[in-house]
N, C-alpha and C positions, 0 to 999 in steps of 0.2 A: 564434372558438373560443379557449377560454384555452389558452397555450404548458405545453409537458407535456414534463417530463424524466424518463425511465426509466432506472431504476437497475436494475441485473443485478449481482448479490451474491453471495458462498457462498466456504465454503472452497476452499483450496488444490486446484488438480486435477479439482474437480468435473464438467467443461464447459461452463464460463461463456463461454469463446471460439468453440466450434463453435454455441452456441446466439445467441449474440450476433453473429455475421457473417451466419445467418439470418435473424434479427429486421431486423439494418440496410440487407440487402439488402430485403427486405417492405415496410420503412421510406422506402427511398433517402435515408437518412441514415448519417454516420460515427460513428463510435466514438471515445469519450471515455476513455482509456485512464486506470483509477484505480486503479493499481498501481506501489506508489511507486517499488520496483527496478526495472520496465521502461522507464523514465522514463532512465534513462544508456546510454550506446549501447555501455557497453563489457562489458554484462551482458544476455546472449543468451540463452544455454544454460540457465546459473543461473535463468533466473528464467522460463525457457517462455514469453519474449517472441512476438508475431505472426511468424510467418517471412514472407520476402520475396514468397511466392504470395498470406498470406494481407492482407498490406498492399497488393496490389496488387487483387484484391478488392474490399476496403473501403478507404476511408480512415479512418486511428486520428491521432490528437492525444495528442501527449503519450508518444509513441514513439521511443524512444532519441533525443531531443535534447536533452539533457544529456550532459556529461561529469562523471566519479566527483569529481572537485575540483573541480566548482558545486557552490556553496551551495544548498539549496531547502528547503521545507519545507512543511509542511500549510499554513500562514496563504499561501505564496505559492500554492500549488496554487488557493486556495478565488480567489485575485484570479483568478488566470489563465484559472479555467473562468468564472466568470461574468463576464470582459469576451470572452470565445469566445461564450457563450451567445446573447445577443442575435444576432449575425451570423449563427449554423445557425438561431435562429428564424425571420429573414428569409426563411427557401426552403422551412421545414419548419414542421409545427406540433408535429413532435416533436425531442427529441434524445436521444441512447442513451448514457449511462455505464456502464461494464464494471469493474469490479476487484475485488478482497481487500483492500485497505488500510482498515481502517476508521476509519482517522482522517484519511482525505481523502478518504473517502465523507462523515461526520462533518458534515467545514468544508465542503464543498457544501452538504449539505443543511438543516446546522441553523446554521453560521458558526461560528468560533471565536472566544474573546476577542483584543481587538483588544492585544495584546501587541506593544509595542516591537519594531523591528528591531531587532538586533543588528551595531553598527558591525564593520567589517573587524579593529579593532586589538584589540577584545575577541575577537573570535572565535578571533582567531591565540595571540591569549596564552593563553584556553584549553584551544586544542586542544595548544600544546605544556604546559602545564604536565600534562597528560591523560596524554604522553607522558614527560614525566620523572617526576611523583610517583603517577601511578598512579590507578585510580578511587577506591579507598578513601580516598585523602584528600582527593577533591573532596565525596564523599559527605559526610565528616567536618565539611567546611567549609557545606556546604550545610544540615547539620542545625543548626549556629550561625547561621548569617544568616536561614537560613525553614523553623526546625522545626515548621510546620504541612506545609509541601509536605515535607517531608521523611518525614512518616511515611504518604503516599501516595504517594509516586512511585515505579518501577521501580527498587530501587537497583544493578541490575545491568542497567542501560541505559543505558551512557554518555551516548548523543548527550539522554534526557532528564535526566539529574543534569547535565550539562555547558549545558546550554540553563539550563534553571532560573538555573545559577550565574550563568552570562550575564546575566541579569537582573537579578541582584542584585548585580553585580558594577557593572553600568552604571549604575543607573538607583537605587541607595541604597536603592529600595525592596526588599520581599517579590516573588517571583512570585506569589504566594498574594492579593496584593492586586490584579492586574489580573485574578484568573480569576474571571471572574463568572457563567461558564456560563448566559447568555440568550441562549434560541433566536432567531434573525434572521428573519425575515419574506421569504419570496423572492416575486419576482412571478411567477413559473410555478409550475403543478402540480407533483407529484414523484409518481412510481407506483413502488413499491418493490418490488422483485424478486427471493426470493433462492431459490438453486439447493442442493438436499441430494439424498444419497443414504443408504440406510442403510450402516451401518458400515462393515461388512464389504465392501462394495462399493466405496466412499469407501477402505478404507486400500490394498485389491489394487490401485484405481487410481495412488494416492499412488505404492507400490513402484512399478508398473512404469514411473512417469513417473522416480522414483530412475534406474531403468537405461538408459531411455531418453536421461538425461540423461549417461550415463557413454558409452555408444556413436556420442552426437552429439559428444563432445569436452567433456567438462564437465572435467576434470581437466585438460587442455593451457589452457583459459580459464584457471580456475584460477593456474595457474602460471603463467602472462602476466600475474596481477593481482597477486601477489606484492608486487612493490615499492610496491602502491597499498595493502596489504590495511590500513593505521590507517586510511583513509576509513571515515567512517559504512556508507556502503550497503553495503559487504562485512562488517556484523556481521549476516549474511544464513547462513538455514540453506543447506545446499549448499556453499557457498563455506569456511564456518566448518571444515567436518568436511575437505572436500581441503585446505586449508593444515595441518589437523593431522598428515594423512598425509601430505604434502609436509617437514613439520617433521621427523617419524620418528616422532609419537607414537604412532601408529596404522597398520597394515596398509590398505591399497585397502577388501580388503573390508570390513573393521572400520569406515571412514567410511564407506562406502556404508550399513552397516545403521546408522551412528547418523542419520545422514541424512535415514533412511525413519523411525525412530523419532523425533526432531525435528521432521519435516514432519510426522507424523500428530498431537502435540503442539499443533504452528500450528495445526495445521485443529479442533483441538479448543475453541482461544482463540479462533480466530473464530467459531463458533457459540457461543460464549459471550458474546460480545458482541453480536453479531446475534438472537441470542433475546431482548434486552431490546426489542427496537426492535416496537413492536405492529403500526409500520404494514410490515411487512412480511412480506406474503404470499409462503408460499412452497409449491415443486413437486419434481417430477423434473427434469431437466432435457430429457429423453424429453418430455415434455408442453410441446411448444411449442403446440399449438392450443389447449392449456388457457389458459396464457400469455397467447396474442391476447385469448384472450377475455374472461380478465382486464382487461387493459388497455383493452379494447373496454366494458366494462361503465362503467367509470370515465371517459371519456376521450367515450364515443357515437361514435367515429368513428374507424376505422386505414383 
């Protein structure tokens, strides 16, 4: 039987985690954790990581082992699951990926271009220059060195305007000339899986996972991560809106509701990317025998 990698997808909050600890139980397979913030162990709360009953459950990969100052990234994500891969096929004919991040769903599924590492000395140089001149004049500099990438990329995404420059800072070239965007060929199936709710359903759960994350301690995290908050991963919703109110800019509940506004926002981006994607068939998340049987249609065998 040909090796089959299921992906479980969908916005923010949906229950991609209660419906994926069933599946991998069903399965007796672990969870491939593709959720780039749950990926650092210092980001719990913030980011509705597995709690310690439910890792103890399942086993997840790729679960708080990183710390917020490791380097990572989608290109090393896409190395790391497919030299894991072949080892879970050893015992299983499936294996289960779970996450939101859709650009380390992406580099699984379809590879990313093989873009340069970026050396330690570049990286430092630009993350302080980030820090003393600001993003607007990396932006500035980036539309001089590769004004093709520059009139596509996020300009209010550091860590992508700063990567780019990286690139062209090192290596003389464009970034624009290593992205060649050719899908990679993997040697396993992929079953694509993704989880919705209607709206209004999807945003009352968004809010109350907002509050649920203020009552577990999201705000005392928060202010522990303070002295880390220039790291990349903390330009995370949640995290962004408590240092505002930690600043003074904003009242408690003030963050909280921009928060719940914000997250409903992301989960709006990620079906918007996820709707491009044909091959993925989607459900309730209520509908796990549907689910099975999905997979069972494609796959002839769970």
């Amino acid at each position: 039987m040909q090796k089959t990698l299921i992906v479980i997808t969908g916005p923010t909050a949906v229950g991609k985690t209660a419906l994926c600890l069933g599946l991998a139980r069903q399965l007796g397979v672990p969870i491939i954790n593709a959720d780039s913030r749950q990926i650092y162990r210092e980001l719990r709360i913030g980011t509705a990581a597995p709690t310690e009953e439910q890792l103890r459950q399942v086993r997840h990969y790729f679960v708080g082992t990183l710390s917020l100052t490791d380097y990572y990234s989608a290109s090393m994500y896409e190395q790391d699951v497919l030299r894991l891969l072949p080892q879970l096929f050893q015992t299983s004919d499936y294996a289960l990926m779970s996450g939101g991040s859709m650009m380390y769903i992406d580099a699984v599924c379809n590879g990313i271009d093989d873009i340069p590492t970026v050396d330690d000395a570049t990286r430092a140089t630009l993350k302080q220059r980030l820090a003393d001149e600001g993003l607007p004049a990396l932006v500035e500099e980036l539309r001089r060195l590769d004004p093709e990438h520059y009139e596509i990329v996020d300009r209010q995404n550091p860590r992508r305007v700063v990567h780019a420059l990286e690139i062209c800072l090192m290596t003389g070239r464009t970034y624009t000339s290593f992205r060649k965007n050719e899908r990679k060929q993997r040697p396993f199936r992929i079953v694509k899986i993704g989880l919705n709710r209607d709206r209004d359903e999807l945003y009352q759960r968004i809010n109350a996972r907002a509050d649920q994350m203020l009552q577990q301690g999201l705000l005392d995290e928060a202010r522990r991560l303070l002295p880390m908050r220039q790291e990349n991963a903390l330009n995370t919703v949640g995290y962004k809106e408590m240092f505002a109110h930690l600043d003074g800019t904003w009242t408690l509940e003030e963050a909280v509701e921009r928060m719940k506004g914000n997250t409903r926002r992301y989960a709006r981006k990620q079906l918007t990317w996820y709707k491009r994607d044909p091959e993925i068939a989607w459900f309730h998340p209520d509908q796990a025998h549907d689910i099975t049987e999905h997979i069972t249609s494609i796959t002839d065998k769970l």
